[in-house]
C-alpha positions in Angstrom: 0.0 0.0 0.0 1.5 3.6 -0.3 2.7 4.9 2.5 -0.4 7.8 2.7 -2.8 4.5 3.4 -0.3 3.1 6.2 -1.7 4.1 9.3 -5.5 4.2 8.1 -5.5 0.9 7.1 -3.4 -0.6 10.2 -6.1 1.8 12.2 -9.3 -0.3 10.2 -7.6 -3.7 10.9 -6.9 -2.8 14.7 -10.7 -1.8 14.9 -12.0 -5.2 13.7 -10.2 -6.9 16.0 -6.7 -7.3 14.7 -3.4 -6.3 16.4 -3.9 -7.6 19.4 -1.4 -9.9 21.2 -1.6 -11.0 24.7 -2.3 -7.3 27.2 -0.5 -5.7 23.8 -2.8 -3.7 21.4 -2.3 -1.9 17.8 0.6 -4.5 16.9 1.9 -4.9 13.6 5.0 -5.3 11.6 5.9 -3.4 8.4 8.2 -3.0 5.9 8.9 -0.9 2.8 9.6 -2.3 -1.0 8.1 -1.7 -4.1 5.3 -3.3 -5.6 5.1 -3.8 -9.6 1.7 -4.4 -11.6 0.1 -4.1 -15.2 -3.0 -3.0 -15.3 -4.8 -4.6 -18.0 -7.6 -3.3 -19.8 -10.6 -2.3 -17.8 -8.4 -1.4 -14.3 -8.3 1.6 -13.2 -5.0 2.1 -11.2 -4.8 4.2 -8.2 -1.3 5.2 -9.1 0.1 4.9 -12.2 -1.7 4.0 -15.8 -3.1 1.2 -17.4 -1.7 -0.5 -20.2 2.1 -0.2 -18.8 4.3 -2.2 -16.0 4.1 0.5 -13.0 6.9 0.0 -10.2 5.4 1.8 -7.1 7.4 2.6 -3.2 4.7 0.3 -0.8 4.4 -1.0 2.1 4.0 -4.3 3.7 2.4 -4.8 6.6 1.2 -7.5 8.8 -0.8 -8.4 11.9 -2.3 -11.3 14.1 -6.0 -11.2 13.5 -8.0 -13.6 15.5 -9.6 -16.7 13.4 -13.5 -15.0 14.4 -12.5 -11.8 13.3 -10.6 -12.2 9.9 -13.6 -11.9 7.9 -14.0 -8.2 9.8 -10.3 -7.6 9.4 -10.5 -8.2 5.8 -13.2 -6.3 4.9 -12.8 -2.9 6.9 -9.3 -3.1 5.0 -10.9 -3.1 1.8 -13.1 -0.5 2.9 -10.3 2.0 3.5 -7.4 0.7 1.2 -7.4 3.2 -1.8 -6.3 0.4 -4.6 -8.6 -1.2 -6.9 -7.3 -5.1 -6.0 -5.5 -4.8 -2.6 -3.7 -8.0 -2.1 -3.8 -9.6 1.6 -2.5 -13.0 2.8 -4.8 -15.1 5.9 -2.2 -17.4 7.1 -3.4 -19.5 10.3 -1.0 -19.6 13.3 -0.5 -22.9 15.1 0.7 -23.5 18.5 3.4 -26.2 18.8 
């Protein structure tokens, strides 16, 4: 995500429950890189243009969402992430 969505989006997922770990609250982990894409005909790109590679500074971030509440997590961070297609990862955490 570009850095102007950082803290709104960590904000939504920390609202529906996310971020939370043990007496901790508003946890997360990110990182910066850049993210490439084509949009293809029909997109509408929230930076850049269609119809060309884009390579755009992002963000990464990441948070422990608990398994009730990743359906809420998932959406409010749709809600407020300003691309088209944000792309997310659920990956479920086991205890050993």
């Amino acid at each position: 995500m570009p850095e102007e969505a950082l803290d709104s989006t960590r904000e939504a997922v920390f609202e529906a429950g996310g971020g939370r770990v043990g007496a901790y609250s508003h946890c997360s982990w990110y990182s910066a890189g850049t993210g490439t894409f084509f949009g293809g005909e029909g997109a509408s790109p929230a930076l850049g243009d269609s119809g060309r590679e884009e390579r755009v500074a992002e963000y990464r971030v990441e948070a422990v969402v608990p398994e009730g509440r990743i359906r809420d997590a998932v959406v409010a961070l749709r809600l407020v992430h300003p691309y088209e297609e944000p792309a997310y990862d659920v990956y479920p955490l086991r205890d050993q």
